[in-house]
C-alpha positions in Angstrom: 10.1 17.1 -5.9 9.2 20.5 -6.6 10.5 23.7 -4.3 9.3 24.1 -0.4 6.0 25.8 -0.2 7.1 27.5 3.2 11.0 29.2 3.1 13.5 27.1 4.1 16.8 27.4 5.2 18.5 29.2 8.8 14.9 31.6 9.3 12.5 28.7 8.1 14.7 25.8 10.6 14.1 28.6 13.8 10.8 28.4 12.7 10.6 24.5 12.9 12.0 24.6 16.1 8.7 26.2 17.6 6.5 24.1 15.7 8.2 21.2 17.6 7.9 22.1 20.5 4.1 23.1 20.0 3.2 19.7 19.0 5.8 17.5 20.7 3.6 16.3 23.6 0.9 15.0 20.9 3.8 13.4 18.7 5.0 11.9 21.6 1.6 10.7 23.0 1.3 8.8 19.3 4.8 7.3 19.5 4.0 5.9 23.3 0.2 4.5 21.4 2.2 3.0 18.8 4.5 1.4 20.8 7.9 2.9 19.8 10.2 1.6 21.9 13.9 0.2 22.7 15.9 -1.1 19.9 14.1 0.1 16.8 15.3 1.0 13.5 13.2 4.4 12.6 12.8 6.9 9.7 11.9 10.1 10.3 10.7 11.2 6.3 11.4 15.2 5.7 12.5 15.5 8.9 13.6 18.6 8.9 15.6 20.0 11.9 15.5 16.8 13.1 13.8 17.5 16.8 11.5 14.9 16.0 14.1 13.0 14.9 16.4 13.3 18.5 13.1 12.2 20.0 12.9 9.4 18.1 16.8 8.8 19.2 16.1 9.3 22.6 13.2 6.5 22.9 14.8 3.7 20.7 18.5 4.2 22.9 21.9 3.3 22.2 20.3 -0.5 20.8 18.1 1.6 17.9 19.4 3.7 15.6 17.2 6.4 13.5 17.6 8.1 10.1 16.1 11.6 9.4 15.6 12.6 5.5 15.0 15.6 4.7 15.9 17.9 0.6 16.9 21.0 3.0 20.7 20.5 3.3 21.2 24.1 5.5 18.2 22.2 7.6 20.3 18.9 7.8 23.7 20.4 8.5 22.3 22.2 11.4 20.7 19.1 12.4 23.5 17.0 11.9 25.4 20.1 14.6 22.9 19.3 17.4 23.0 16.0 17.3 27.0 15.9 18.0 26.1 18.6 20.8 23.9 16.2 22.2 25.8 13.2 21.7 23.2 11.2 19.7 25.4 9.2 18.0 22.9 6.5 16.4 21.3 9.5 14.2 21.9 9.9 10.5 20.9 12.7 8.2 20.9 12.2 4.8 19.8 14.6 1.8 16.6 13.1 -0.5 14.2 13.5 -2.7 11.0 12.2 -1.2 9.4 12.1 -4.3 11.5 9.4 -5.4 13.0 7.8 -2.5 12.5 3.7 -1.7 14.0 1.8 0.9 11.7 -1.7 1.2 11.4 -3.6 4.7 14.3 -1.7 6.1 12.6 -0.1 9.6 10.4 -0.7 12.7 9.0 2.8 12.0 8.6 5.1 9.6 7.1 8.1 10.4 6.7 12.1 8.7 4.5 14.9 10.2 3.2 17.8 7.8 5.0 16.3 4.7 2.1 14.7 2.9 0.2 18.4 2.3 3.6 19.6 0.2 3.3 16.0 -1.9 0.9 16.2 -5.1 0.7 12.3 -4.5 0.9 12.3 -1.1 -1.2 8.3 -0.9 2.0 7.5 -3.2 4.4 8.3 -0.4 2.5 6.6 2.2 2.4 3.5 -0.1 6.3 3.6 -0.2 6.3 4.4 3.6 4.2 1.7 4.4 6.5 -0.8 2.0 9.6 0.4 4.1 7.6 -0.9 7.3 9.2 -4.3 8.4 6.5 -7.2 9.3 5.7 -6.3 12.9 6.8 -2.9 12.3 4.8 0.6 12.4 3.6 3.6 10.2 2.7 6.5 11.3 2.0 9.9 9.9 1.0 13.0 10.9 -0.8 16.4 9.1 -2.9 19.9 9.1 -6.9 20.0 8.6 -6.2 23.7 8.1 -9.8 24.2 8.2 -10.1 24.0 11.3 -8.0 26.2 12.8 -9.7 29.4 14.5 -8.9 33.2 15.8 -11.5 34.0 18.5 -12.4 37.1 18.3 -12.4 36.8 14.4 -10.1 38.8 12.4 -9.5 39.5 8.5 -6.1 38.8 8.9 -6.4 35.6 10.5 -8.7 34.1 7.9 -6.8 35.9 5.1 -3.9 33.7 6.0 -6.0 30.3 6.6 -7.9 31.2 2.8 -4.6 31.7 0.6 -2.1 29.3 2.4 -5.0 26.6 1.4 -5.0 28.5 -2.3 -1.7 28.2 -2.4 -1.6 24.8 -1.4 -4.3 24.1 -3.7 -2.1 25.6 -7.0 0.7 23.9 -6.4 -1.2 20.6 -6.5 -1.2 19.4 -3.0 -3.2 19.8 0.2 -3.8 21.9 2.9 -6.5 19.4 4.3 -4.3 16.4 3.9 -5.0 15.2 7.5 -8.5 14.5 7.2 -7.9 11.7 4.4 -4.9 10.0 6.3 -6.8 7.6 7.5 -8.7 6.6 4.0 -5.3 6.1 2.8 -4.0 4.2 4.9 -6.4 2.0 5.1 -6.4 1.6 1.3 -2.8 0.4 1.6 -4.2 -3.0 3.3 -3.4 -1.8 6.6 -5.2 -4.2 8.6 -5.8 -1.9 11.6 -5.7 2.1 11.3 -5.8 4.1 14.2 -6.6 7.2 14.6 -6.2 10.8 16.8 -6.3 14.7 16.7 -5.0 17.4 18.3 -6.1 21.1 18.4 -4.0 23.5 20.2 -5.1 27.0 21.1 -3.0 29.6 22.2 -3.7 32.7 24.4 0.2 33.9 24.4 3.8 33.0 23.9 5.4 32.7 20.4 2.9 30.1 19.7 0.4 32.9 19.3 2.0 33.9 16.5 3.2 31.2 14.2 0.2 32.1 11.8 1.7 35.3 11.2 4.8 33.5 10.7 3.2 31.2 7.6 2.3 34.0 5.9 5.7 36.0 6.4 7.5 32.4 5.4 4.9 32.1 2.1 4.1 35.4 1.0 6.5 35.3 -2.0 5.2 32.1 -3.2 1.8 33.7 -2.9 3.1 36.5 -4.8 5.0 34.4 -7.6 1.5 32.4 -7.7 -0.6 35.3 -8.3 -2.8 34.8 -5.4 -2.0 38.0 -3.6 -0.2 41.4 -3.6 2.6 41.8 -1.3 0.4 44.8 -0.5 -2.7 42.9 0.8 0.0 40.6 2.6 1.3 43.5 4.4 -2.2 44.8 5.5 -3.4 41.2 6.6 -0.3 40.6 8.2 0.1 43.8 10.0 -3.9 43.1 11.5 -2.7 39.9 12.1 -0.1 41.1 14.5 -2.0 43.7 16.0 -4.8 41.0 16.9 -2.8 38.3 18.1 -1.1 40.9 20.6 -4.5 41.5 22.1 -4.3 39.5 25.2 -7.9 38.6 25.4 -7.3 37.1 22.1 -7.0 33.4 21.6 -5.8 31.6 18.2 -5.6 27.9 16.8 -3.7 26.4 14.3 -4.6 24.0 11.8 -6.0 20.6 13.6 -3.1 17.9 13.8 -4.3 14.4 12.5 -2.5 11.7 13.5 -2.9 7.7 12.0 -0.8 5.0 12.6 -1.0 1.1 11.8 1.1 -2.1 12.5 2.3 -3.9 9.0 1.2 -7.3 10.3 3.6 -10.4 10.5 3.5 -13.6 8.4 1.9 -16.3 10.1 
C-alpha cells in the first residue's frame, strides 16, 4: 500500500483521538443496529489508535476477543500502551498491509471507518472483508462524502481545504467521496441485505471546530509534493481558515459519514 495520505505518527494519532470521539456516538449507534454483541470475534481494519478498537473490546467482553490492523507501527505501539492501561486484555494489534492482507471466515465482524477513500481498489478490500465474515457474521464499513461538508458563513479557506484534499485524493488514485458508493459495493459482493445510514455533524465550537484546519496542516506537504498547491496558498487558506472558525457565530461541518453494513447469511 502506498504512503498515508494524512501524517501519521505521535501528531497524526492525537489527531485520531478527536476524530473518535466526534463520531463515536454514530459508530456506536451502527454497532448496536448490527447487532455486535457478547462473544464475538472482531476486526477492526486500519484501525489506527485503536479507540474504535477498545470499543469494540468493551461490547464483545471478556468471552470476545478483537484484533485491530493498522501499517502505522508508532500508531499501534501507542495503541497497544492504552490498552494495558485499560486492562483490555482480549485486544491484539498487529502491523499490515491492507492492500494485501486475507484472513477467510475468521470473525463475527469486520469492520474499518475512513479506510476505503486511501484504497485505489477500495470494492477489492471490501470483497476480502466481506470473505473474512463468518456465515452469520457482519460487515460493516464506514466513510467521508466530503462533498458535503459545509462552513456557514462561507469562507475561501474552508472550501480551499474541501477542493484540494478531494484533488489530492483524486491524484493519488483513490476517493474522497468513497461513502456515497458503499452501498453499491456492497451490494455487488452478494450481500443479501445492505443497510444503510449517515451522519453529519456540525460544530459551533470546541476542537471539533477545527479539525478541517487540522487536514490541511496534516496534508499540506503531500499537496505540495503533488503539485496541487504552494505551501504559500496553504498558509493563506489556512490562516482564514482559522480566523473563521474562531468566529463564534460561525458553524462548520465535516465531510458526511456513511455508514453500510450487511449480515453474510448462513447455510441452510
Amino acid at each position: 500500500m502506498a504512503d498515508y495520505a494524512i501524517r501519521g505518527g505521535r501528531d497524526g494519532y492525537d489527531r485520531l483521538l478527536v476524530l473518535a470521539a466526534v463520531h463515536r456516538a454514530g459508530t456506536l449507534d451502527v454497532f448496536d443496529r448490527a447487532g455486535v454483541g457478547a462473544g464475538m470475534r472482531c476486526l477492526d481494519v486500519g484501525c489506527g489508535g485503536g479507540e474504535v478498537t477498545f470499543d469494540l473490546a468493551r461490547i464483545v467482553g471478556p468471552t470476545g476477543s478483537v484484533v485491530g490492523l493498522d501499517m502505522d507501527e508508532v500508531m499501534l505501539a501507542l495503541a497497544r500502551s492504552v490498552a494495558t492501561e485499560r486492562g483490555l486484555s482480549k485486544v491484539d494489534f498487529h502491523q499490515a498491509d491492507v492492500s494485501t492482507w486475507t484472513d477467510p471466515a475468521a470473525y463475527d465482524v469486520v469492520y474499518a471507518r475512513a479506510l476505503l477513500q486511501h484504497l485505489p481498489d477500495p470494492l477489492d478490500m471490501l470483497r476480502r472483508m466481506w470473505a473474512a465474515v463468518r456465515p452469520g457474521g457482519v460487515l460493516i464499513a464506514e466513510d467521508t462524502d466530503s462533498e458535503r461538508a459545509f462552513c456557514e458563513p462561507p469562507n475561501p479557506g474552508f472550501d480551499f481545504v474541501i477542493r484540494h484534499y478531494t484533488a489530492l485524493l483524486a491524484h493519488r488514485g483513490t476517493d474522497a467521496n468513497v461513502g456515497r458508493r458503499l452501498f453499491g459495493y456492497v451490494r455487488s459482493l452478494g450481500a443479501p441485505d445492505v443497510h444503510l445510514s449517515a451522519t453529519l455533524l456540525p460544530f459551533s465550537a470546541g476542537e471539533e471546530k477545527g479539525l478541517l484546519a487540522s487536514t490541511l496542516d496534516f496534508t499540506s506537504a503531500a499537496m505540495v509534493s503533488a503539485g496541487l498547491a504552494s505551501q504559500t496558498e496553504i498558509t493563506v487558506a489556512h490562516e482564514s481558515l482559522s480566523r473563521h472558525v474562531a468566529a463564534p457565530l460561525t458553524i462548520v461541518a465535516g465531510p458526511a459519514m456513511i455508514q453500510v453494513w450487511a449480515r453474510n447469511p448462513v447455510e441452510p
